[in-house]
PDB file of N, CA, C and O in Angstrom:
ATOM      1  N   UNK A   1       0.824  -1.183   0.000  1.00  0.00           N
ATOM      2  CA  UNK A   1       0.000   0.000   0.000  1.00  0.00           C
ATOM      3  C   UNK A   1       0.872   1.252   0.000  1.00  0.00           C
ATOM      4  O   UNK A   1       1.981   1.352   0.526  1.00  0.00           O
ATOM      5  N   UNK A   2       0.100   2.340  -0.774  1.00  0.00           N
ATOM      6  CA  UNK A   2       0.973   3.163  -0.248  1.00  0.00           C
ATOM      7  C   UNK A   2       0.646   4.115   0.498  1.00  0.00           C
ATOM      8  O   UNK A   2      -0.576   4.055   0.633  1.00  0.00           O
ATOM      9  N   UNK A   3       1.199   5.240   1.242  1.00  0.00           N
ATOM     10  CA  UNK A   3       0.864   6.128   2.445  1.00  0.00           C
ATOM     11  C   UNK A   3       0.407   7.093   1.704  1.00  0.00           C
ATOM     12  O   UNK A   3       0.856   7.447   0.614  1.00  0.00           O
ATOM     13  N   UNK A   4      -0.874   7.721   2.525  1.00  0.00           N
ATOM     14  CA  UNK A   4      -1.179   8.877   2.054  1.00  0.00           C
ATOM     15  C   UNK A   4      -0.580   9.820   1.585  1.00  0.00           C
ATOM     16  O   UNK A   4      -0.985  10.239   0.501  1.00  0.00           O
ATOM     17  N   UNK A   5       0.257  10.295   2.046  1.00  0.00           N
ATOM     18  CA  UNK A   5       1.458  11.351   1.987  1.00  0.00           C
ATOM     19  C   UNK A   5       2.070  11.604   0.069  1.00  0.00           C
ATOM     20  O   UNK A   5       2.439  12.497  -0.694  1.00  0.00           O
ATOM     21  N   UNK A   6       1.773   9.806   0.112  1.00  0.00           N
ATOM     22  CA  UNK A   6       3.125   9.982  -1.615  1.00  0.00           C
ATOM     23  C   UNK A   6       1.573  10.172  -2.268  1.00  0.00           C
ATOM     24  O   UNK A   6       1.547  10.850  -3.296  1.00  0.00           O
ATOM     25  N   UNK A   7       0.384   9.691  -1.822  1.00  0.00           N
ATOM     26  CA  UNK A   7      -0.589   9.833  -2.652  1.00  0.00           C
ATOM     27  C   UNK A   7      -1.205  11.685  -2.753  1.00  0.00           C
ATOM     28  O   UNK A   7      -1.655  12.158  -3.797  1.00  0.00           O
ATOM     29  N   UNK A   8      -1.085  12.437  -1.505  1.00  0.00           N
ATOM     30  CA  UNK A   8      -1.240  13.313  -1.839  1.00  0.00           C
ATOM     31  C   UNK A   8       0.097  13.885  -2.544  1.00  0.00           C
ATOM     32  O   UNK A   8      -0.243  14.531  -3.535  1.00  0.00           O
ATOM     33  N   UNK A   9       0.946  13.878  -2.443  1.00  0.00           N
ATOM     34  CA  UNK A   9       2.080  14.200  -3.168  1.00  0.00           C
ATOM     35  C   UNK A   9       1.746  14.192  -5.141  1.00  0.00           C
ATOM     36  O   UNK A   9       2.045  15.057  -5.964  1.00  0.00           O
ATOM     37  N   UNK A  10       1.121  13.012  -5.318  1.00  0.00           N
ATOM     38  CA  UNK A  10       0.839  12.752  -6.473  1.00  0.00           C
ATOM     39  C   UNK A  10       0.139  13.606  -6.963  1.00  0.00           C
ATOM     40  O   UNK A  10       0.483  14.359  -7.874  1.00  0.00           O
ATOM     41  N   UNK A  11      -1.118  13.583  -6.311  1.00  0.00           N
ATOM     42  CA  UNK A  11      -2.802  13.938  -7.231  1.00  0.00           C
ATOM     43  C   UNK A  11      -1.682  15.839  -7.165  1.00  0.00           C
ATOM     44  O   UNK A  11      -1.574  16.443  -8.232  1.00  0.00           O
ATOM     45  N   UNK A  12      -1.046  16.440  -5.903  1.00  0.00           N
ATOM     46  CA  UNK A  12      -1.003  17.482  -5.866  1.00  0.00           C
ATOM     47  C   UNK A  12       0.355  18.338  -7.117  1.00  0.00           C
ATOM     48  O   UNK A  12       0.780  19.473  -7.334  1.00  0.00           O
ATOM     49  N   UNK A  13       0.561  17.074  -7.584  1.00  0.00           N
ATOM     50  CA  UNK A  13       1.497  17.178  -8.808  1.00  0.00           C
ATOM     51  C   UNK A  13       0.389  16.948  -9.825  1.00  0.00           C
ATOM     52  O   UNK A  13      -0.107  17.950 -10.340  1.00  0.00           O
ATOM     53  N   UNK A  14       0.037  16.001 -10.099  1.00  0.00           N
ATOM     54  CA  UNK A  14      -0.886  16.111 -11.184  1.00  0.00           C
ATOM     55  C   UNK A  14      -1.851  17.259 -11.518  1.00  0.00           C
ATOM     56  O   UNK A  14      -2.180  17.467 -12.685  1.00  0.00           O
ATOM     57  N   UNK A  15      -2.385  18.136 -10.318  1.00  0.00           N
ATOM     58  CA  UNK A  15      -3.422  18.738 -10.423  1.00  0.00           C
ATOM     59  C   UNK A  15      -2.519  20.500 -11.118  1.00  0.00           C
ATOM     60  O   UNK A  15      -2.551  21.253 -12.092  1.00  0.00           O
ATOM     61  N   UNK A  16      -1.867  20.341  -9.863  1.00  0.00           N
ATOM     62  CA  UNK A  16      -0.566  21.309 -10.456  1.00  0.00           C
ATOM     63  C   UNK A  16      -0.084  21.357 -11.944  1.00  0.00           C
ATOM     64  O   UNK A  16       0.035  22.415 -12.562  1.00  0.00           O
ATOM     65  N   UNK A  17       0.157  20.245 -12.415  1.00  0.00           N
ATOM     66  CA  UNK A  17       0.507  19.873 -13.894  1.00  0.00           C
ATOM     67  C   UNK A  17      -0.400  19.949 -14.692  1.00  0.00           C
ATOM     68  O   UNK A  17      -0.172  20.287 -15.853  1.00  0.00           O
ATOM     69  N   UNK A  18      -1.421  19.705 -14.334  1.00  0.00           N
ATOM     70  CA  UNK A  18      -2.881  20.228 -15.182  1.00  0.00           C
ATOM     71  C   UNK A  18      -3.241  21.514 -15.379  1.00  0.00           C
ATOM     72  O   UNK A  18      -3.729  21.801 -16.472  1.00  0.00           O
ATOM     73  N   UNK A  19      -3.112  22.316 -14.589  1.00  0.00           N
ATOM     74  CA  UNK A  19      -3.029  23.912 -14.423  1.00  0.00           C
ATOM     75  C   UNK A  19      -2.500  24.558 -15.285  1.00  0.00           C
ATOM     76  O   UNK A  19      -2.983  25.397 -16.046  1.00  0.00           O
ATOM     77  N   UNK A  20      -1.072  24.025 -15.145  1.00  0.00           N
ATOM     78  CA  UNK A  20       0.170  24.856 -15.077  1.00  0.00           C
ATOM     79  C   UNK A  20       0.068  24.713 -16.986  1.00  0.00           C
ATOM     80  O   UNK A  20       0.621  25.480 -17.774  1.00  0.00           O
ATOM     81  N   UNK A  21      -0.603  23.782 -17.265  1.00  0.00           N
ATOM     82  CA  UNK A  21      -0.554  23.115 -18.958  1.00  0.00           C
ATOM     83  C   UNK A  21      -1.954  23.810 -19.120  1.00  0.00           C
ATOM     84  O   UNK A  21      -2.300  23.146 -20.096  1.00  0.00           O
ATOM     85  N   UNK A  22      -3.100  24.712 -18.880  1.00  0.00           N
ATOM     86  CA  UNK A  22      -3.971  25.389 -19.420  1.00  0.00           C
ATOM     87  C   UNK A  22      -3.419  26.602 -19.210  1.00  0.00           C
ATOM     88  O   UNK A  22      -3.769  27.394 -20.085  1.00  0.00           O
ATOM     89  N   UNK A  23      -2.551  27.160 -18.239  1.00  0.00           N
ATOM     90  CA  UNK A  23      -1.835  28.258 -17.968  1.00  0.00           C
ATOM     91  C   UNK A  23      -1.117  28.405 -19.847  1.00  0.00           C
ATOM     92  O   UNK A  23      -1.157  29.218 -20.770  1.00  0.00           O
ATOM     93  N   UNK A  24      -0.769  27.610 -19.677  1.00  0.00           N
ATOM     94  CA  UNK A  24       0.466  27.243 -20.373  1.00  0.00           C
ATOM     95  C   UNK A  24      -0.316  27.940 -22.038  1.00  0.00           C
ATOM     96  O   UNK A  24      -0.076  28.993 -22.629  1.00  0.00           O
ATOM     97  N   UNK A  25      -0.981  27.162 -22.263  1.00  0.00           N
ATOM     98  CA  UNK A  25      -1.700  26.880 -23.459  1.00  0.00           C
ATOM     99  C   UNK A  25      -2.602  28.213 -23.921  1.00  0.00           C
ATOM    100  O   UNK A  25      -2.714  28.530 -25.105  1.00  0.00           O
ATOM    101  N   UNK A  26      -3.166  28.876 -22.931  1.00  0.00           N
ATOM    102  CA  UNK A  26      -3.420  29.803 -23.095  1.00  0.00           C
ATOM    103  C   UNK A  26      -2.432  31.148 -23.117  1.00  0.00           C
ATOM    104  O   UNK A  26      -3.147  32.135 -23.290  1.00  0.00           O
ATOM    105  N   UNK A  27      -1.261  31.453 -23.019  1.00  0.00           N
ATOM    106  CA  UNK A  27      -0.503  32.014 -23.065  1.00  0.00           C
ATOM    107  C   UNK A  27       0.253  31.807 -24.427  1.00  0.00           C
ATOM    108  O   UNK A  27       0.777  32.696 -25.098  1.00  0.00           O
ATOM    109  N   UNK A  28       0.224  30.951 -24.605  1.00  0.00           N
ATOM    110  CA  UNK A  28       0.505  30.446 -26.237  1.00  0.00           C
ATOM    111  C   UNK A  28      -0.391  30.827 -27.477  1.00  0.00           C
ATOM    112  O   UNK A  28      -0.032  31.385 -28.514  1.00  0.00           O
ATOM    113  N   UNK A  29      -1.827  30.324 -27.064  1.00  0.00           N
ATOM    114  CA  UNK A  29      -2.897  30.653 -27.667  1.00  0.00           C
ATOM    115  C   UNK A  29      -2.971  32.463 -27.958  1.00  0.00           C
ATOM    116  O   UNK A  29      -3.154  32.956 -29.071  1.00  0.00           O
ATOM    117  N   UNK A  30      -2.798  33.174 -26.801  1.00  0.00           N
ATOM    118  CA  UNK A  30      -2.927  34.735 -27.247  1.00  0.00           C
ATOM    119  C   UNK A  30      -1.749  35.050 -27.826  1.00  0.00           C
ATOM    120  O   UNK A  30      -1.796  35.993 -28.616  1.00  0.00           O
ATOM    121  N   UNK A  31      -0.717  34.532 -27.657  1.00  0.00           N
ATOM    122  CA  UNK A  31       0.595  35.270 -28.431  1.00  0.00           C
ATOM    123  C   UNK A  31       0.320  34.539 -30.078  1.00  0.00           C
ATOM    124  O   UNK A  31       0.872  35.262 -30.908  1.00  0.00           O
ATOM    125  N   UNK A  32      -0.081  33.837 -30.462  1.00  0.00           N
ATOM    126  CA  UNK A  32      -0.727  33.253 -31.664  1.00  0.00           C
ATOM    127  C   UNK A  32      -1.623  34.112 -32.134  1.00  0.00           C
ATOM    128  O   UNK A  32      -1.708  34.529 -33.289  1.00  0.00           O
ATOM    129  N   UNK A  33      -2.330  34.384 -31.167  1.00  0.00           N
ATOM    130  CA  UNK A  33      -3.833  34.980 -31.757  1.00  0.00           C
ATOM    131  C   UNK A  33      -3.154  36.868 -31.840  1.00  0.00           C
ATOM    132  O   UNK A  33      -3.935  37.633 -32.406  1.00  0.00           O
ATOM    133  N   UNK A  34      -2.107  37.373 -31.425  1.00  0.00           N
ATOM    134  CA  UNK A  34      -1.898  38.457 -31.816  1.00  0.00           C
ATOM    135  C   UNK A  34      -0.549  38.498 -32.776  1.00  0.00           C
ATOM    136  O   UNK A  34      -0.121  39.626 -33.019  1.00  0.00           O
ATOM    137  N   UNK A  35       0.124  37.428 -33.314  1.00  0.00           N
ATOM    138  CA  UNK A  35       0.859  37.293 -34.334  1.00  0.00           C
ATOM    139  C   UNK A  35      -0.020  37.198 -35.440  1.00  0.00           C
ATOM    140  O   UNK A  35       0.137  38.122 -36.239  1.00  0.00           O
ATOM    141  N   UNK A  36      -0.918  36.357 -35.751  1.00  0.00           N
ATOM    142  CA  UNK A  36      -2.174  36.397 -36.704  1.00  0.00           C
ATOM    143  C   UNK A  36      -2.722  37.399 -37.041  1.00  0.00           C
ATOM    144  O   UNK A  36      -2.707  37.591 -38.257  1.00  0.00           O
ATOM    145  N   UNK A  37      -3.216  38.136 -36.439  1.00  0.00           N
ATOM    146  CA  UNK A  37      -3.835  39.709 -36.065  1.00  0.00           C
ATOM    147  C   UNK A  37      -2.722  40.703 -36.925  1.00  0.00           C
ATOM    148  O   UNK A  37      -2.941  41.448 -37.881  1.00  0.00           O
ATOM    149  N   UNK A  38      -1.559  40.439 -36.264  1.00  0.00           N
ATOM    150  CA  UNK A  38      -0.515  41.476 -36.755  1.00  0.00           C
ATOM    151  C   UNK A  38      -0.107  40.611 -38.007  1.00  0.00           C
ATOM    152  O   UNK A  38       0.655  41.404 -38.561  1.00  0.00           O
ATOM    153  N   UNK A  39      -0.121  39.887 -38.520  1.00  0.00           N
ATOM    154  CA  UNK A  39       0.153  39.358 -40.353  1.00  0.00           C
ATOM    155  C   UNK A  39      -1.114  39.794 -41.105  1.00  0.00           C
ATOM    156  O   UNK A  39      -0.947  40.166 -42.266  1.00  0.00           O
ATOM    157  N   UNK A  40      -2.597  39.798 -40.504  1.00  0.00           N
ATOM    158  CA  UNK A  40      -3.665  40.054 -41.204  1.00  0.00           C
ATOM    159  C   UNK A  40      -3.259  41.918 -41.353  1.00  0.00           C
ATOM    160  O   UNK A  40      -3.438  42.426 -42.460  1.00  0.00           O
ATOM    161  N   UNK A  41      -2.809  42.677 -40.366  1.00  0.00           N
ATOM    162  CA  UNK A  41      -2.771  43.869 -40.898  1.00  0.00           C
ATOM    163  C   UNK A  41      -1.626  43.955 -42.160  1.00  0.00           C
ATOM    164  O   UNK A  41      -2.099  44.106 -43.286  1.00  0.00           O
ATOM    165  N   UNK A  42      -0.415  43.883 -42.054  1.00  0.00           N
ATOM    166  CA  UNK A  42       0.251  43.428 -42.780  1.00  0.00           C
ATOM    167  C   UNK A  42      -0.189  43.418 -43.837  1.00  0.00           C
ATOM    168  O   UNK A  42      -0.089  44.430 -44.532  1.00  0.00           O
ATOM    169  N   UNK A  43      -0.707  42.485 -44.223  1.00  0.00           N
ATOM    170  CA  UNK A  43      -1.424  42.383 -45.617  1.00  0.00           C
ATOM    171  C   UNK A  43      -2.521  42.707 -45.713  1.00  0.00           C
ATOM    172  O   UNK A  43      -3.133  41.966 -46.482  1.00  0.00           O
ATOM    173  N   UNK A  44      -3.197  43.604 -45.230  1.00  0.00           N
ATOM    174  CA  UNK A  44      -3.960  44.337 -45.746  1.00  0.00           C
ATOM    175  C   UNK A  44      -3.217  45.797 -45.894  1.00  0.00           C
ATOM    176  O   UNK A  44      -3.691  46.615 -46.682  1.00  0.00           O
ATOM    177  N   UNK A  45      -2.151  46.081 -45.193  1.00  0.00           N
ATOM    178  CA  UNK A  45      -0.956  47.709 -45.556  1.00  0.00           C
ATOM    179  C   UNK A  45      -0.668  46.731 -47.427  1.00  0.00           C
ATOM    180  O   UNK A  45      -1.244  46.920 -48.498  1.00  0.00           O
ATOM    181  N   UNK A  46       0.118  46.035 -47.161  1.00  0.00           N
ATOM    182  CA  UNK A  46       0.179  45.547 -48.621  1.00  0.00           C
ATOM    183  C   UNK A  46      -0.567  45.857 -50.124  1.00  0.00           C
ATOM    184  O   UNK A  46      -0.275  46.441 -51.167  1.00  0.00           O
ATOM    185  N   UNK A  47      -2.017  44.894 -49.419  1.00  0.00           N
ATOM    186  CA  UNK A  47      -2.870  44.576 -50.435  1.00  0.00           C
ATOM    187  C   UNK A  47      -2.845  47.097 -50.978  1.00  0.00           C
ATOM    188  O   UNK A  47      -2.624  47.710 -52.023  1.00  0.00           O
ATOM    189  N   UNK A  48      -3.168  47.503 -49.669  1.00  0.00           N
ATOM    190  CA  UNK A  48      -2.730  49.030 -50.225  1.00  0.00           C
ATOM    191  C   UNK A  48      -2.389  49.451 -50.968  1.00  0.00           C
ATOM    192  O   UNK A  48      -2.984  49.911 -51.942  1.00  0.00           O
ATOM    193  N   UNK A  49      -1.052  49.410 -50.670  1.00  0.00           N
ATOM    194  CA  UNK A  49       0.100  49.647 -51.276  1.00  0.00           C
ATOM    195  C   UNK A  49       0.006  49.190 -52.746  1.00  0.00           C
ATOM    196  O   UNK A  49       0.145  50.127 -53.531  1.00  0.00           O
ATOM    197  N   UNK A  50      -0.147  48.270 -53.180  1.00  0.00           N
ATOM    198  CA  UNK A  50      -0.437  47.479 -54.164  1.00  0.00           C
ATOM    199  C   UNK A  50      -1.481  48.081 -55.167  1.00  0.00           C
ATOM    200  O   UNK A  50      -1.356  48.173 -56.388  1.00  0.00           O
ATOM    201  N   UNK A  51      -2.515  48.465 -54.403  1.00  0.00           N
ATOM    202  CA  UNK A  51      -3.873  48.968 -55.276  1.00  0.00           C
ATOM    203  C   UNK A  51      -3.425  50.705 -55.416  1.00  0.00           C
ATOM    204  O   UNK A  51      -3.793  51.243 -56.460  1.00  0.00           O
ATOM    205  N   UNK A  52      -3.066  51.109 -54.946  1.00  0.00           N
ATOM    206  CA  UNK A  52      -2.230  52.706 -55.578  1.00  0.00           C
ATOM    207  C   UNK A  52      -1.249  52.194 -55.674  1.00  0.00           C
ATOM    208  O   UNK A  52      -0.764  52.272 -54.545  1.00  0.00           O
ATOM    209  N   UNK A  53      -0.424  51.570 -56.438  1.00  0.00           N
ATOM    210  CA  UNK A  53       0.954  51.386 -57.344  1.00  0.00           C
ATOM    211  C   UNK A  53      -0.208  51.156 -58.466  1.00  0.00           C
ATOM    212  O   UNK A  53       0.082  51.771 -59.492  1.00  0.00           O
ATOM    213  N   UNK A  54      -0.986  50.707 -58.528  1.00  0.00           N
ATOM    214  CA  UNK A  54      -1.722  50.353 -59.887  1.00  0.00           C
ATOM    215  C   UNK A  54      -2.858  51.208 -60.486  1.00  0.00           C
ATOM    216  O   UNK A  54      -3.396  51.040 -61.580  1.00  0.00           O
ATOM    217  N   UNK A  55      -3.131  52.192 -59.531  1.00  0.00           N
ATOM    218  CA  UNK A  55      -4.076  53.190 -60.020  1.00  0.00           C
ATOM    219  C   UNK A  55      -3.087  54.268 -60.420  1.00  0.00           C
ATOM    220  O   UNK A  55      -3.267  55.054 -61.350  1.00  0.00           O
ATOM    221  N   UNK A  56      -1.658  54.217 -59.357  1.00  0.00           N
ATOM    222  CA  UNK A  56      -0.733  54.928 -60.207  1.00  0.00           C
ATOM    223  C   UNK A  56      -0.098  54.896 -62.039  1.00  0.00           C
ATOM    224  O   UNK A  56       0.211  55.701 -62.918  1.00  0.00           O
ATOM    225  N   UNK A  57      -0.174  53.495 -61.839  1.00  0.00           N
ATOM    226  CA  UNK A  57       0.157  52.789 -63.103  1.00  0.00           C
ATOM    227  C   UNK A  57      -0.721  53.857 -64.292  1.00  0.00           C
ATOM    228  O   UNK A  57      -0.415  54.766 -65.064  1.00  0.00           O
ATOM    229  N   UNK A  58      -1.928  53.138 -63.901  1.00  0.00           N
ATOM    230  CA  UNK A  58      -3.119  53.369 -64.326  1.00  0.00           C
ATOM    231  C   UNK A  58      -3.501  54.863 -64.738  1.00  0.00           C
ATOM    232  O   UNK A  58      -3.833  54.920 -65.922  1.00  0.00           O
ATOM    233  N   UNK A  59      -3.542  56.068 -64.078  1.00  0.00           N
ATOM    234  CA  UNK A  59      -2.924  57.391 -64.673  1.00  0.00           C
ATOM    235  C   UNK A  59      -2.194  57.400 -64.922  1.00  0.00           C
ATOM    236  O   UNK A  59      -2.383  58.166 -65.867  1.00  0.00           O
ATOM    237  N   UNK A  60      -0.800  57.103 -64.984  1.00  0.00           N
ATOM    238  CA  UNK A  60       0.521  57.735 -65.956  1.00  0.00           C
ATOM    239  C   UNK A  60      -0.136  56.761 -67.333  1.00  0.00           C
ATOM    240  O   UNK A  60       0.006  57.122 -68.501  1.00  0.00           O
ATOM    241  N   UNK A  61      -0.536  56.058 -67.106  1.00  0.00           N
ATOM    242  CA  UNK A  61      -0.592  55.431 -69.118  1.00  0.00           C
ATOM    243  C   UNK A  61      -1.689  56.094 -69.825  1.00  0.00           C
ATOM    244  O   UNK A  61      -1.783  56.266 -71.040  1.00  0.00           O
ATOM    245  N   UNK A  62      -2.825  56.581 -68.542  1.00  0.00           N
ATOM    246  CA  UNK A  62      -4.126  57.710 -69.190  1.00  0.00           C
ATOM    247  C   UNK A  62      -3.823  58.517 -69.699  1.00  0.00           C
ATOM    248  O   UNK A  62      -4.131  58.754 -70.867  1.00  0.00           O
ATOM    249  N   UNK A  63      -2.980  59.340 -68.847  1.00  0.00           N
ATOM    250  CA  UNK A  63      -2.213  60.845 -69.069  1.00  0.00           C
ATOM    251  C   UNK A  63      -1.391  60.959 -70.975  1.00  0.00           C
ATOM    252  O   UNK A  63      -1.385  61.688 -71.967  1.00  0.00           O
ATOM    253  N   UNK A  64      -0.721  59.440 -70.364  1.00  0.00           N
ATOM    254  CA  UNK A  64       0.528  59.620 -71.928  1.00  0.00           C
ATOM    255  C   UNK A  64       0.010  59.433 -72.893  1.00  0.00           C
ATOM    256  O   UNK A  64       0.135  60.455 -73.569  1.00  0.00           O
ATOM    257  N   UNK A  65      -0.804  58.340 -73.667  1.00  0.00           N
ATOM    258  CA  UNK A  65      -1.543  58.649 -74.660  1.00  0.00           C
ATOM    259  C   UNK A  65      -2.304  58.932 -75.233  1.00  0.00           C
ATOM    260  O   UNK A  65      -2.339  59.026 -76.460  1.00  0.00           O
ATOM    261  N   UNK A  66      -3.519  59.243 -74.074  1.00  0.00           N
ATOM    262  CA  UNK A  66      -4.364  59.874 -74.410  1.00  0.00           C
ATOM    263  C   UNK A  66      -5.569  58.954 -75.061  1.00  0.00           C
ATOM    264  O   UNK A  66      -6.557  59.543 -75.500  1.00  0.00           O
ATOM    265  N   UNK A  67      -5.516  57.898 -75.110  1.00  0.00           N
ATOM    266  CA  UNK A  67      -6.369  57.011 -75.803  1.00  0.00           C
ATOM    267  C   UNK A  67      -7.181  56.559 -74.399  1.00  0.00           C
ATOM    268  O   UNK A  67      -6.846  56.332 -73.236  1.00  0.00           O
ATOM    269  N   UNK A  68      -8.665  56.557 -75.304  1.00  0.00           N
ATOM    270  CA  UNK A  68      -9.629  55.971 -74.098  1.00  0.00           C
ATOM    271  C   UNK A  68      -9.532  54.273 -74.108  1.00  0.00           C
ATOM    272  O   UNK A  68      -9.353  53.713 -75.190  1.00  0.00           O
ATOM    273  N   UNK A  69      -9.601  53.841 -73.431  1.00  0.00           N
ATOM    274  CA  UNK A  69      -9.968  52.112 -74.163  1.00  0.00           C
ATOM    275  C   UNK A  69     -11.655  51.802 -73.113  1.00  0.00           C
ATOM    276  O   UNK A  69     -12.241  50.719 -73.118  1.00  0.00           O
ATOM    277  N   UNK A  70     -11.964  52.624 -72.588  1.00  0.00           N
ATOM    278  CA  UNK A  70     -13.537  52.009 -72.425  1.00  0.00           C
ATOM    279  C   UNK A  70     -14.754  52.471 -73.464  1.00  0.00           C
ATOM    280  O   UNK A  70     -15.316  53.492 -73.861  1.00  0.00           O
ATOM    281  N   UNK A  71     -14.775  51.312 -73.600  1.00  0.00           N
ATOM    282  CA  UNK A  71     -16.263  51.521 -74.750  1.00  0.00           C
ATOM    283  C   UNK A  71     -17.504  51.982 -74.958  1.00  0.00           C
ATOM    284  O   UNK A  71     -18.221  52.116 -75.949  1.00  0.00           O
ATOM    285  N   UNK A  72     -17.661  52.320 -73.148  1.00  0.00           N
ATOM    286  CA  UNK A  72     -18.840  52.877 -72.809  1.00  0.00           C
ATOM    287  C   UNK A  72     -18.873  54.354 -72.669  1.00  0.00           C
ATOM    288  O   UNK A  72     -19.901  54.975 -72.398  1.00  0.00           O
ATOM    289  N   UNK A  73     -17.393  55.038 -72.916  1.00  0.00           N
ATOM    290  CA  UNK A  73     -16.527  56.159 -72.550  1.00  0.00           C
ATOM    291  C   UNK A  73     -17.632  56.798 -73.902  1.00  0.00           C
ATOM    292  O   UNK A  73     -17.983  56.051 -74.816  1.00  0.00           O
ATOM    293  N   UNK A  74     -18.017  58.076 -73.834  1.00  0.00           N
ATOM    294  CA  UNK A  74     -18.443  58.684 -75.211  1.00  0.00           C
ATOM    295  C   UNK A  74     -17.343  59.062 -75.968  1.00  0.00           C
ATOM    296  O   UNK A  74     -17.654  59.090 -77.158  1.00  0.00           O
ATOM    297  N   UNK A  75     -16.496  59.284 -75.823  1.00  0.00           N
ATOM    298  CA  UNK A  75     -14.660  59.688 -76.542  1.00  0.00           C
ATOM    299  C   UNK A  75     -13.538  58.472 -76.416  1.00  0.00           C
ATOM    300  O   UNK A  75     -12.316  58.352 -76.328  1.00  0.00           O
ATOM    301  N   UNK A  76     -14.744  57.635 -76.463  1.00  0.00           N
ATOM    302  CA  UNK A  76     -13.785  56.105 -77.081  1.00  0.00           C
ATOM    303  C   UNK A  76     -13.571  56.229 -78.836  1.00  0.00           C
ATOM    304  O   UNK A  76     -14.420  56.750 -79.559  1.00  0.00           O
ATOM    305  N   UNK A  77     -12.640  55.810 -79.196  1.00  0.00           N
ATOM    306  CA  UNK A  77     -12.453  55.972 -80.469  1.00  0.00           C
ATOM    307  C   UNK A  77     -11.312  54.692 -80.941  1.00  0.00           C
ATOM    308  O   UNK A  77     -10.101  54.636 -80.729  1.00  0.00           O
ATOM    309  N   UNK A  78     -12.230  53.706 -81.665  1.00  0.00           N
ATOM    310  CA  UNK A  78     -11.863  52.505 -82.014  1.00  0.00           C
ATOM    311  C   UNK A  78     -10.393  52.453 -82.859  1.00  0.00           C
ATOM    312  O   UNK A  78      -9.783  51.392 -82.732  1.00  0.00           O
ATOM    313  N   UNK A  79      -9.905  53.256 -83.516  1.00  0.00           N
ATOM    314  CA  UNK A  79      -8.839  53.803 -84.273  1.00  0.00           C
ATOM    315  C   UNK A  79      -8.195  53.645 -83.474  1.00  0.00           C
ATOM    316  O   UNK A  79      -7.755  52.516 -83.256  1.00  0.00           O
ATOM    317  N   UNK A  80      -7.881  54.669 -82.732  1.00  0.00           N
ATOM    318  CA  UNK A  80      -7.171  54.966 -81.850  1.00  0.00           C
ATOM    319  C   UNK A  80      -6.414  54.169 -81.439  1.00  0.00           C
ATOM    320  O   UNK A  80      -5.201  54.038 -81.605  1.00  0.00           O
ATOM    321  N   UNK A  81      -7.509  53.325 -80.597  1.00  0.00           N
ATOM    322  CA  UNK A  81      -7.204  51.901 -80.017  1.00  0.00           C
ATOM    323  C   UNK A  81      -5.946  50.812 -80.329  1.00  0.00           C
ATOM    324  O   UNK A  81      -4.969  50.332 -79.753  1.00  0.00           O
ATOM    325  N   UNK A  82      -6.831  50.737 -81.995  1.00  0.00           N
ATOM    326  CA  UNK A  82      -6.386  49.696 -82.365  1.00  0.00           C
ATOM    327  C   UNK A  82      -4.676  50.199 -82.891  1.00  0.00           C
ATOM    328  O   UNK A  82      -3.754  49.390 -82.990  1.00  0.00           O
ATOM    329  N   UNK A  83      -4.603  51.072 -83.060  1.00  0.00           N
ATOM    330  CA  UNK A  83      -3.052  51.907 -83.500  1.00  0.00           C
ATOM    331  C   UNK A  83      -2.195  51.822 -82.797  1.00  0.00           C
ATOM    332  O   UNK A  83      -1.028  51.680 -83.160  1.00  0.00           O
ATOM    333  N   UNK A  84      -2.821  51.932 -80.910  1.00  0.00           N
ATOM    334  CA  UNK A  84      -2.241  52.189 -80.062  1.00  0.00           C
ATOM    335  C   UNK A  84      -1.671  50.587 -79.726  1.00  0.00           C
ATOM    336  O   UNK A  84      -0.563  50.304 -79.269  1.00  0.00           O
ATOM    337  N   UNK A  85      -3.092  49.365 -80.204  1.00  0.00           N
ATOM    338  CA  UNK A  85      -2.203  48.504 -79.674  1.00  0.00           C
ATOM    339  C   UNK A  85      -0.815  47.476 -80.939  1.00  0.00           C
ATOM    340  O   UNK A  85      -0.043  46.523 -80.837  1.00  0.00           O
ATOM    341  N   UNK A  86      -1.146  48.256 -81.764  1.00  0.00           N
ATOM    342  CA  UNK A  86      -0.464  47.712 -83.208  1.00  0.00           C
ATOM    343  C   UNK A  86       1.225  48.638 -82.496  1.00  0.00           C
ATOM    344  O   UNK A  86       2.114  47.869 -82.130  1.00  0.00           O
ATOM    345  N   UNK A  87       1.393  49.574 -82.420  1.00  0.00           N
ATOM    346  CA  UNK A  87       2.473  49.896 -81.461  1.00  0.00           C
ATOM    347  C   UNK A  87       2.618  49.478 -80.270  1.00  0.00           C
ATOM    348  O   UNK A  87       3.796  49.247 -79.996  1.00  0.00           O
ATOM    349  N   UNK A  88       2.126  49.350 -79.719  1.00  0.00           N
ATOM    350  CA  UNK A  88       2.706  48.286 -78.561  1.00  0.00           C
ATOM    351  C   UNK A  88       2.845  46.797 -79.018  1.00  0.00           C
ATOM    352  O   UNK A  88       3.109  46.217 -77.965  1.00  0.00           O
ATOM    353  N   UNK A  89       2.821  46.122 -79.740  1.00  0.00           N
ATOM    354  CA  UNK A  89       3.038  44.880 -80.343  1.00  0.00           C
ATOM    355  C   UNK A  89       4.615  45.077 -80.790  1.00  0.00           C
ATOM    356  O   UNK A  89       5.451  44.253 -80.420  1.00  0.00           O
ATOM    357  N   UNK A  90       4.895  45.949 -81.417  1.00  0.00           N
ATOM    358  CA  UNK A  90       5.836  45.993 -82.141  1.00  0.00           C
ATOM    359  C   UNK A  90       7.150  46.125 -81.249  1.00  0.00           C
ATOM    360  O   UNK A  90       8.256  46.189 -81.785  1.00  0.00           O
TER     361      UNK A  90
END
């Protein structure tokens, strides 16, 4: 048999060890959950950044030639177009 003593000794390690491992886990869990958080901003500064580099794009090529390419534009002009893309081919 064994004496009370090693048996409380036990459960009072185990119970301890059970704790100490939701302690644990949850301290893990929030430093996770605010690394996640801070990559989701991240890429959304990105995805930004990204969408004005391309609206930038997007006016400097309006500006330079002057050609409309939407069709629904009333000063679309199919010529144009097609000239503009017969030079850029080349």
């Amino acid at each position: 048999m064994v004496s009370s003593t090693v048996n409380v000794a036990r459960y009072t390690a185990l119970f301890a060890g059970v704790f100490y491992g939701i302690y644990h886990r949850r301290s893990l869990q929030k430093a996770h959950d605010h690394e996640k958080e801070q990559h989701a901003i991240h890429h959304r500064e990105q995805l930004i950044v990204q969408a004005k580099q391309a609206w930038h794009q997007k006016q400097e090529s309006a500006k330079g030639d002057g050609v409309v390419t939407d069709p629904e534009d009333p000063r679309f002009d199919l010529e144009k177009l097609i000239a503009k893309w017969e030079k850029e081919s080349l």
